[in-house]
Biopython code that builds the backbone (N, CA, C, O; Angstrom):
import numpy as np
from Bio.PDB.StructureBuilder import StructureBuilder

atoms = [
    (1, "UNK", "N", (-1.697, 1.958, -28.559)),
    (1, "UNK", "CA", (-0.276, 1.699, -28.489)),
    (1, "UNK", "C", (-0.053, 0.192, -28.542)),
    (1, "UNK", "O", (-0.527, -0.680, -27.813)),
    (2, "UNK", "N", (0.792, 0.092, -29.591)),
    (2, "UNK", "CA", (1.168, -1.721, -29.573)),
    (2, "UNK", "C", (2.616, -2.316, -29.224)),
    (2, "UNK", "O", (3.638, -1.845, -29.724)),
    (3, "UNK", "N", (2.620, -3.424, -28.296)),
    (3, "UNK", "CA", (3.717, -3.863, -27.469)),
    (3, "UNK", "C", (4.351, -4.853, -28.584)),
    (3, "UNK", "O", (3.850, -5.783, -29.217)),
    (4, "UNK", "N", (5.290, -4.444, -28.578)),
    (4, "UNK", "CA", (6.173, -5.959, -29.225)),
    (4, "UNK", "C", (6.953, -6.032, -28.055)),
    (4, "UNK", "O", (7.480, -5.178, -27.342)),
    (5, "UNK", "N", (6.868, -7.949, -28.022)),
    (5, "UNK", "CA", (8.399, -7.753, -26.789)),
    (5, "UNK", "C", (8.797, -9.224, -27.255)),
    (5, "UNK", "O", (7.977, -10.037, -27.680)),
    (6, "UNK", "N", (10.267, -9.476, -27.111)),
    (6, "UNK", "CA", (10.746, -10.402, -27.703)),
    (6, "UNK", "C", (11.467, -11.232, -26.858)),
    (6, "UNK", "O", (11.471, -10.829, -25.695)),
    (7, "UNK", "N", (11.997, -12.123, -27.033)),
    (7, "UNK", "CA", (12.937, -13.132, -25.906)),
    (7, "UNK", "C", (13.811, -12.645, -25.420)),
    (7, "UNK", "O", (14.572, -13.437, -24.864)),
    (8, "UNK", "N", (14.242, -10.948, -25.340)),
    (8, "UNK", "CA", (15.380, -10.428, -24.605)),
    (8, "UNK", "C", (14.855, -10.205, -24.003)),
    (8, "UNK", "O", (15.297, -10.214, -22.854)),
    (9, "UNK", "N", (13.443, -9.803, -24.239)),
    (9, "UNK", "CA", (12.383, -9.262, -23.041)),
    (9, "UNK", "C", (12.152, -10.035, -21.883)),
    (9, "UNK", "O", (12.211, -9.398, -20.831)),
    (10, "UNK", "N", (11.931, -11.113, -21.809)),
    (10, "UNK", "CA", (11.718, -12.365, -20.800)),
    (10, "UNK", "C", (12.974, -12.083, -19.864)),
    (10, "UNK", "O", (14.182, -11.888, -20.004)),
    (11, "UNK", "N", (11.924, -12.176, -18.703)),
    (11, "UNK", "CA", (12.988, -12.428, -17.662)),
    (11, "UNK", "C", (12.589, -13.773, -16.979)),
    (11, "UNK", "O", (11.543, -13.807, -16.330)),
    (12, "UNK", "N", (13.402, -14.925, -17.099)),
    (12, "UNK", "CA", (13.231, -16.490, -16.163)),
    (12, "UNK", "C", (13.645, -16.200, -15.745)),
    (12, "UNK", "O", (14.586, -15.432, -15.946)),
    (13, "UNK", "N", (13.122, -16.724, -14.623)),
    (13, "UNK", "CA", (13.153, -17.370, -12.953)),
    (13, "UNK", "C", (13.540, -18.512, -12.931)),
    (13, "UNK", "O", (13.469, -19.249, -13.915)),
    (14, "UNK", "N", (14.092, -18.915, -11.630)),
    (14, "UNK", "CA", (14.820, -20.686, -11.670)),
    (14, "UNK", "C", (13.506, -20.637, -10.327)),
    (14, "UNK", "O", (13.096, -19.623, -9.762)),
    (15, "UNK", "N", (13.100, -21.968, -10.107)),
    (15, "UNK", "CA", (12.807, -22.188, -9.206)),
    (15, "UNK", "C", (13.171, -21.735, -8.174)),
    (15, "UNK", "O", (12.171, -21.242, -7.652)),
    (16, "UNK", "N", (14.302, -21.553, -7.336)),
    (16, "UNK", "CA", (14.946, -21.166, -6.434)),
    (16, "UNK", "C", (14.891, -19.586, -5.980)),
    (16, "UNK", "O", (14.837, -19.035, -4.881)),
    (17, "UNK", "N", (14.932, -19.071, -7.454)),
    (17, "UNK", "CA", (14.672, -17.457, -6.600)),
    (17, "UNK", "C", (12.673, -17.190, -6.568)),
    (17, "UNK", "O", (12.257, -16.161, -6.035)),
    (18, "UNK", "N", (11.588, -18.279, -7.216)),
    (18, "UNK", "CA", (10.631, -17.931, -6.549)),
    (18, "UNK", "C", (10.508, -18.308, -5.316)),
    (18, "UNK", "O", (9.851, -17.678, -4.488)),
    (19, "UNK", "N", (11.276, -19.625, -5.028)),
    (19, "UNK", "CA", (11.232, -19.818, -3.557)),
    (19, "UNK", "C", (11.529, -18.560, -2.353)),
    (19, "UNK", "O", (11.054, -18.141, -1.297)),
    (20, "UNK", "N", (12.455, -18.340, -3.137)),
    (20, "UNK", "CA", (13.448, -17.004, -2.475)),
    (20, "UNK", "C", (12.078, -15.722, -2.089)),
    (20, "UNK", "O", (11.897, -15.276, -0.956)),
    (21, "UNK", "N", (11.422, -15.406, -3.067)),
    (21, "UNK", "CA", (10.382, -14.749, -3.136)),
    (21, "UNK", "C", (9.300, -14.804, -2.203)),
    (21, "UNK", "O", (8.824, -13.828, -1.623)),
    (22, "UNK", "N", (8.887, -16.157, -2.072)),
    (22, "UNK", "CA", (7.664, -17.140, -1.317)),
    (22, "UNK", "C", (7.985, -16.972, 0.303)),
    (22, "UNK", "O", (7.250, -16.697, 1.251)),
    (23, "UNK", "N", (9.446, -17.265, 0.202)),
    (23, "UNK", "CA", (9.966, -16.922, 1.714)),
    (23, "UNK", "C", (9.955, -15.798, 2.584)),
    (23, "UNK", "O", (9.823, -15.621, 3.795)),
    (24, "UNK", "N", (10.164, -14.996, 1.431)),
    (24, "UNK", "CA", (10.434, -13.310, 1.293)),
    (24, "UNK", "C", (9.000, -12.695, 2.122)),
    (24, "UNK", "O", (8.914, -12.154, 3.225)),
    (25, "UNK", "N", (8.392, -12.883, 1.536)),
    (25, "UNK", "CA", (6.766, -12.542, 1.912)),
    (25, "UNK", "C", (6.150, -13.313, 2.615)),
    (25, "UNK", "O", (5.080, -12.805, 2.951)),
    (26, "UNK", "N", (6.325, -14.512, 3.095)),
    (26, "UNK", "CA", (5.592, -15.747, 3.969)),
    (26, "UNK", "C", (6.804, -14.810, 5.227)),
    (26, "UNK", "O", (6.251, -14.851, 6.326)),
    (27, "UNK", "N", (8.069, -14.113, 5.324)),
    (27, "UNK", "CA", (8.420, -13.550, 6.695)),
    (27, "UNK", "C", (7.689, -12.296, 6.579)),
    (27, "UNK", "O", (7.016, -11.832, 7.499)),
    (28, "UNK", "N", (7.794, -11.899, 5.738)),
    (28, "UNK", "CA", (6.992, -10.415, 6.420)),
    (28, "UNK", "C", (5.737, -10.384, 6.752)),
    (28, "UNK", "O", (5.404, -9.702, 7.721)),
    (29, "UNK", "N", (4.711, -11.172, 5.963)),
    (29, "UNK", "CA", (3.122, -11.551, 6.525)),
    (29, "UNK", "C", (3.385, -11.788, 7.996)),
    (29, "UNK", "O", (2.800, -11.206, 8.909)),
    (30, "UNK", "N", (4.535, -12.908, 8.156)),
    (30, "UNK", "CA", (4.379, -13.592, 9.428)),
    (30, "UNK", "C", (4.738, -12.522, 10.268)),
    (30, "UNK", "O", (4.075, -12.386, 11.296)),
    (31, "UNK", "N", (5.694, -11.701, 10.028)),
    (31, "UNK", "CA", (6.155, -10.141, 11.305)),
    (31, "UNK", "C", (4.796, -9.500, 11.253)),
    (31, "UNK", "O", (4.292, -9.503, 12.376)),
    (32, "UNK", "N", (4.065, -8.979, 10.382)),
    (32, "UNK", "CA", (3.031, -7.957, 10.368)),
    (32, "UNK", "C", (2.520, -8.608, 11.406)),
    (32, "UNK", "O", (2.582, -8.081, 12.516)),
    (33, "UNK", "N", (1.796, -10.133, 11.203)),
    (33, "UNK", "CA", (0.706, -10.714, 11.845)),
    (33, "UNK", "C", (1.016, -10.602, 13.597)),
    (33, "UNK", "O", (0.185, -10.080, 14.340)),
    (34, "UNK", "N", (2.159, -11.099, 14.044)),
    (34, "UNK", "CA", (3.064, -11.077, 15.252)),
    (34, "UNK", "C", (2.999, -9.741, 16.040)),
    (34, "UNK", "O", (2.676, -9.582, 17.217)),
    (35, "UNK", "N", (3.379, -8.818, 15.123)),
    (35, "UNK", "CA", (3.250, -7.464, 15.423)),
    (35, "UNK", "C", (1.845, -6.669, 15.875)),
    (35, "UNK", "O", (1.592, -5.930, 16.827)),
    (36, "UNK", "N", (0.816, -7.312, 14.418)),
    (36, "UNK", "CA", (-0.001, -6.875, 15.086)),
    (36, "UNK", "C", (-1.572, -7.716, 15.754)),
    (36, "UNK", "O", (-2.769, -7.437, 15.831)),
    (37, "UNK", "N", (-0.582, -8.969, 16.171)),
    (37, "UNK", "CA", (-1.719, -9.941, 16.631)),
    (37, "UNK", "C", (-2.939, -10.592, 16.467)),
    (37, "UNK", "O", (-3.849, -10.931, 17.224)),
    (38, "UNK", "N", (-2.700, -10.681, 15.203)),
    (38, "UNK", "CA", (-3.745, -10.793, 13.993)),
    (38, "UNK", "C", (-3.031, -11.955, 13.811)),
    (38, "UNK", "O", (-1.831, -12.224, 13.867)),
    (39, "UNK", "N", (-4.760, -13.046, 13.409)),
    (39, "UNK", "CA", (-4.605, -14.370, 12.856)),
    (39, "UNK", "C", (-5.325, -14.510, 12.132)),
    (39, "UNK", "O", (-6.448, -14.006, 12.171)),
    (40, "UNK", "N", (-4.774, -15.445, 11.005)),
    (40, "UNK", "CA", (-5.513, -15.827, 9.783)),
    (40, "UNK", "C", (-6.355, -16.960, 10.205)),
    (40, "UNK", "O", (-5.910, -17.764, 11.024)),
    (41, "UNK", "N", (-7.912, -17.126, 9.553)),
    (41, "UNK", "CA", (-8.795, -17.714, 10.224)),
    (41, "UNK", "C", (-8.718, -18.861, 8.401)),
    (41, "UNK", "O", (-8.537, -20.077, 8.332)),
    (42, "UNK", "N", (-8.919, -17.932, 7.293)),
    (42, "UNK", "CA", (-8.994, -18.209, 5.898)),
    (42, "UNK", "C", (-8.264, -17.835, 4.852)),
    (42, "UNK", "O", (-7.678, -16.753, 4.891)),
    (43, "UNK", "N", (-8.189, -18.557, 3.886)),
    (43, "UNK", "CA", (-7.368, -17.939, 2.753)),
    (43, "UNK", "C", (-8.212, -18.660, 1.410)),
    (43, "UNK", "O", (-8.390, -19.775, 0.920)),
    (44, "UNK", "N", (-8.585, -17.271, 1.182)),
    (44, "UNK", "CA", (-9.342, -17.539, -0.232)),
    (44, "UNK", "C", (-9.090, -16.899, -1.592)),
    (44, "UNK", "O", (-9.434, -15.793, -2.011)),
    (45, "UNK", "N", (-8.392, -17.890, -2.179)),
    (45, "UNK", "CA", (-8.294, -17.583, -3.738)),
    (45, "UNK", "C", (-9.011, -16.406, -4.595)),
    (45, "UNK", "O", (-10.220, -16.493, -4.806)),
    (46, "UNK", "N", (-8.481, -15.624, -4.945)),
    (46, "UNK", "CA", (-9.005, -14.385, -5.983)),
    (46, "UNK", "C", (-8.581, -14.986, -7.157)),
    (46, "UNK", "O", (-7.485, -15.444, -7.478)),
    (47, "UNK", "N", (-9.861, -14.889, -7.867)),
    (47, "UNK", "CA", (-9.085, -14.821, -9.424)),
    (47, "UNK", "C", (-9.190, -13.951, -10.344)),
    (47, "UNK", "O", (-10.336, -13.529, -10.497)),
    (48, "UNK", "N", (-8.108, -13.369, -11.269)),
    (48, "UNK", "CA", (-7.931, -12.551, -11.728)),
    (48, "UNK", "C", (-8.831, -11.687, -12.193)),
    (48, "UNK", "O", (-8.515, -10.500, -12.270)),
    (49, "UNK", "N", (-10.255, -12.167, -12.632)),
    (49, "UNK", "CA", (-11.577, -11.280, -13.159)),
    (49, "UNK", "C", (-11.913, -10.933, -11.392)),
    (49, "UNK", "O", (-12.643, -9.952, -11.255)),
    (50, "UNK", "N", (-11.689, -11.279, -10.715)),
    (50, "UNK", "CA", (-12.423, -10.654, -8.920)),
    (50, "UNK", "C", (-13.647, -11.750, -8.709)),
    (50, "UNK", "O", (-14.651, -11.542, -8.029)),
    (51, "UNK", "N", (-13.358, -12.913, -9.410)),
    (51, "UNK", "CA", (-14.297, -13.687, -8.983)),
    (51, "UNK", "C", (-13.719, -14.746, -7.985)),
    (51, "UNK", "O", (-12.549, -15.098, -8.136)),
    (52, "UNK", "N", (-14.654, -15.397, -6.734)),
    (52, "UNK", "CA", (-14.235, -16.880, -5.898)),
    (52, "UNK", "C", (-14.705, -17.563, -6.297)),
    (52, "UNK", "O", (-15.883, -17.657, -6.641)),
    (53, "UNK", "N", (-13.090, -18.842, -6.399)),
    (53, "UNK", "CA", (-13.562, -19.890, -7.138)),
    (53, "UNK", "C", (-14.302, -20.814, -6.012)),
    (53, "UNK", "O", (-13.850, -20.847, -4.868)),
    (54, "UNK", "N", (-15.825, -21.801, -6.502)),
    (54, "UNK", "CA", (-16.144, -22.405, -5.617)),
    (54, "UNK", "C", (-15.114, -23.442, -4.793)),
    (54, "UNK", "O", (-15.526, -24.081, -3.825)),
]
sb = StructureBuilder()
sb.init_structure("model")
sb.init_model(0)
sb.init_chain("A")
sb.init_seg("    ")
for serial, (resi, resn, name, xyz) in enumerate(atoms, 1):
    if name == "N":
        sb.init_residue(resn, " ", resi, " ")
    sb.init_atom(name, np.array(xyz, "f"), 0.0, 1.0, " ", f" {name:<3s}", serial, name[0])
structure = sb.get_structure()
């Protein structure tokens, strides 16, 4: 099956609503964690093949 998709297709983002996004999920991580008393010790980069970058 082959995709054509064209510039109606695109959906931009302004800066502002990824912020909106970033915020979005930086509160709910932060409720889960609160909730369930869990702390982040690390945060390590995945990259898309499932490899860590050194």
């Amino acid at each position: 099956m082959k995709y054509i998709y064209n510039e109606k297709d695109l959906d931009l983002i302004s800066w502002n609503r990824i912020d909106n996004y970033i915020n979005k999920i930086y509160k709910e991580v932060n409720n889960y964690l609160i909730k369930t008393n869990l702390k982040i010790k690390y945060i390590v980069p995945i990259m898309r093949g499932g490899g860590i970058p050194a």
